[in-house]
C-alpha positions as CSV (number, residue, x, y, z in Angstrom):
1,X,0.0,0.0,0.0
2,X,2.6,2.4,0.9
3,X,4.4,1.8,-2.7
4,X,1.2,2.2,-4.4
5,X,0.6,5.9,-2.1
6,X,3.6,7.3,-2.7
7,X,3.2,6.6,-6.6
8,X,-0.3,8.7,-6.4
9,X,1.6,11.4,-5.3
10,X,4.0,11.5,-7.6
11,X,1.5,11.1,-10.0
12,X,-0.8,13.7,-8.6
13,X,-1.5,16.0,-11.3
14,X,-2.5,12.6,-13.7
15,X,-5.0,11.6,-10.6
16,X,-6.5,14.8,-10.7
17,X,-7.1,15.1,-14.3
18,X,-8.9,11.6,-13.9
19,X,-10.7,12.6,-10.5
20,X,-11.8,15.6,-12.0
21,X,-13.3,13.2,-15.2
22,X,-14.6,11.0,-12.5
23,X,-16.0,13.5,-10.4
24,X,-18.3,15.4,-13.0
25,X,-19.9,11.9,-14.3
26,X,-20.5,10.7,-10.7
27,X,-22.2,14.0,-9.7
28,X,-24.3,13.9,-13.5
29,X,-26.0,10.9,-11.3
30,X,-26.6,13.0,-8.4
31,X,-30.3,13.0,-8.7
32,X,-30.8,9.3,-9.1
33,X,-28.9,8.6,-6.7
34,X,-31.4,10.7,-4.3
35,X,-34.1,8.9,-5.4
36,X,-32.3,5.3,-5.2
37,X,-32.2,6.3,-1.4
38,X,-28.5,7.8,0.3
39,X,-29.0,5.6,3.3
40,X,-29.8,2.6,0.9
41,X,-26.5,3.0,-0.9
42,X,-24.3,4.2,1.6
43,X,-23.1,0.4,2.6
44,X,-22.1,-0.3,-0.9
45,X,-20.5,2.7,-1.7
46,X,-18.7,2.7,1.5
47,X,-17.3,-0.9,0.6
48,X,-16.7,0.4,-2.4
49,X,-14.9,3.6,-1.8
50,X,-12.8,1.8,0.7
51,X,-11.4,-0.5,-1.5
52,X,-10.3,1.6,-4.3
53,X,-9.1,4.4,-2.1
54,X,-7.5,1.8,-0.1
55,X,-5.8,0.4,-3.0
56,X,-4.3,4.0,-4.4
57,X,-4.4,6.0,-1.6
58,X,-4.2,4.0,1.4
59,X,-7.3,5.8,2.4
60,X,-8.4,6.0,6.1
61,X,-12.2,6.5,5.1
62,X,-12.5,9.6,7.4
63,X,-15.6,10.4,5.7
64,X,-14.5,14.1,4.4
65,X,-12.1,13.1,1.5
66,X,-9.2,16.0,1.2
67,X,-7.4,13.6,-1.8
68,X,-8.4,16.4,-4.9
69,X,-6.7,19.1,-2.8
70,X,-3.7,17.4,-0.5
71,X,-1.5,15.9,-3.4
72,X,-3.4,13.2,-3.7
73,X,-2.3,12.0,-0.2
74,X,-4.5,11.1,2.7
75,X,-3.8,13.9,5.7
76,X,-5.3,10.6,8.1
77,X,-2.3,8.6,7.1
78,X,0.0,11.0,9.4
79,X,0.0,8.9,12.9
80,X,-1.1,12.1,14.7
81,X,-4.0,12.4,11.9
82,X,-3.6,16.0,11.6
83,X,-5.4,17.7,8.8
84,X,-3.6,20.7,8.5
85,X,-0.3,20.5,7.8
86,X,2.9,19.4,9.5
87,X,3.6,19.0,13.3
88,X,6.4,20.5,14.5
89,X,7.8,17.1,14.8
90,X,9.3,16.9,10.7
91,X,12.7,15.4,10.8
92,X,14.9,17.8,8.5
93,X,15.2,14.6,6.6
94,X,11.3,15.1,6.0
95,X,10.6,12.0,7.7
96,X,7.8,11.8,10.3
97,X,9.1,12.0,14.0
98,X,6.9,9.4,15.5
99,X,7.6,6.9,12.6
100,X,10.8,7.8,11.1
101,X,11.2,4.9,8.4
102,X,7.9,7.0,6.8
103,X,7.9,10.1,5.0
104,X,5.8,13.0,6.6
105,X,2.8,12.6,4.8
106,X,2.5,17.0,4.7
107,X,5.6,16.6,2.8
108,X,4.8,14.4,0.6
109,X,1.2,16.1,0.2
110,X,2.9,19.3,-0.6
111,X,4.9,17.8,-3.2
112,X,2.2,16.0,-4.8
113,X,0.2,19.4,-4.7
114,X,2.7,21.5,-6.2
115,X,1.9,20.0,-9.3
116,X,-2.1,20.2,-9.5
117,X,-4.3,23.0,-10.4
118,X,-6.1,23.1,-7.3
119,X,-2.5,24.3,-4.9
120,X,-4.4,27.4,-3.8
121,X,-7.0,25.0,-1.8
122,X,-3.8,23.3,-0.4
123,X,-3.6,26.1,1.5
124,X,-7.1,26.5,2.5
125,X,-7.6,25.5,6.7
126,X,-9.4,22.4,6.3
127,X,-12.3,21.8,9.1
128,X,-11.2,19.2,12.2
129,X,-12.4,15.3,11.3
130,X,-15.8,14.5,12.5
131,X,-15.5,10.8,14.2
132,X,-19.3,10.4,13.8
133,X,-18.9,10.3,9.5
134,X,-15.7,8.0,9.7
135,X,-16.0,4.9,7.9
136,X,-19.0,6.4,5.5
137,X,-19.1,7.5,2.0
138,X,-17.4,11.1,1.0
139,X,-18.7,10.2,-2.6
140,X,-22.4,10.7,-1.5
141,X,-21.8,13.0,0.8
142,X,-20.5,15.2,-1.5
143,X,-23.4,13.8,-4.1
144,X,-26.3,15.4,-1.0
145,X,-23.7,18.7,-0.7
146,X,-24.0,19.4,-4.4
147,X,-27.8,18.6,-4.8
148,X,-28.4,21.1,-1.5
149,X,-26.3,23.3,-3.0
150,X,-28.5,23.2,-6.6
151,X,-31.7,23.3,-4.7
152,X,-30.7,26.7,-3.0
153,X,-29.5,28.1,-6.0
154,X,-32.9,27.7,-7.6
């Protein structure tokens, strides 16, 4: 997993490109899958999500995916799981301090970012994790974000 995480961030800016493609047909479905039922599909999407976030990422499923703007890398991979950049515990060798055979996960996030589109939201405060959402889909819950978001516009 770890191999297969640190080639998504070098690859970063390719990963966007096909998030991006990914993202727009996912969300064209938005309204079906409102009227399929959210709680109805969260269980497969979860399993789903998990396992090819999992496989790319090494995703921690924290429920509020920050992949499209942290270099492709998963801010809950860092042992302390802090979502907004580096402790002050970065070996200069930009290894973490708590497991130092692992690269800081902000530095590798910052490289990956560096070379997407989207480096101005890198530096955007991301909100804390919420425990209660862990383990659930960030797909749908963007999907019910987007639909709100329509609905008040109109």
């Amino acid at each position: 997993m770890y191999v297969m995480r640190r080639w998504s961030t070098r690859n970063a800016r390719l990963l966007e490109r096909v998030y991006d493609v990914f993202a727009r047909a996912f969300h064209a479905f938005d309204p079906l899958w409102h009227r399929l039922g959210l709680d109805r599909l969260e269980k497969p999407f979860a399993k789903l999500e998990a396992w090819c976030k999992g496989l790319m990422f090494d995703c921690n499923m924290c429920g509020r995916c920050l992949l499209s703007v942290n270099g492709m890398t998963c801010p809950m991979n860092c042992p302390k799981q802090i979502r907004n950049g580096p402790c002050g515990g970065v070996r200069a060798n930009g290894t973490c301090e708590v497991r130092p055979e692992m690269a800081c996960v902000w530095v590798e996030a910052w490289s990956g970012a560096q070379s997407m589109r989207r480096l101005r939201a890198f530096h955007r405060v991301q909100p804390p994790g919420q425990h209660g959402i862990r383990g659930t889909s960030a797909w749908l819950r963007l999907s019910a974000e987007n639909l709100a978001c329509r609905e008040t516009a109109e």
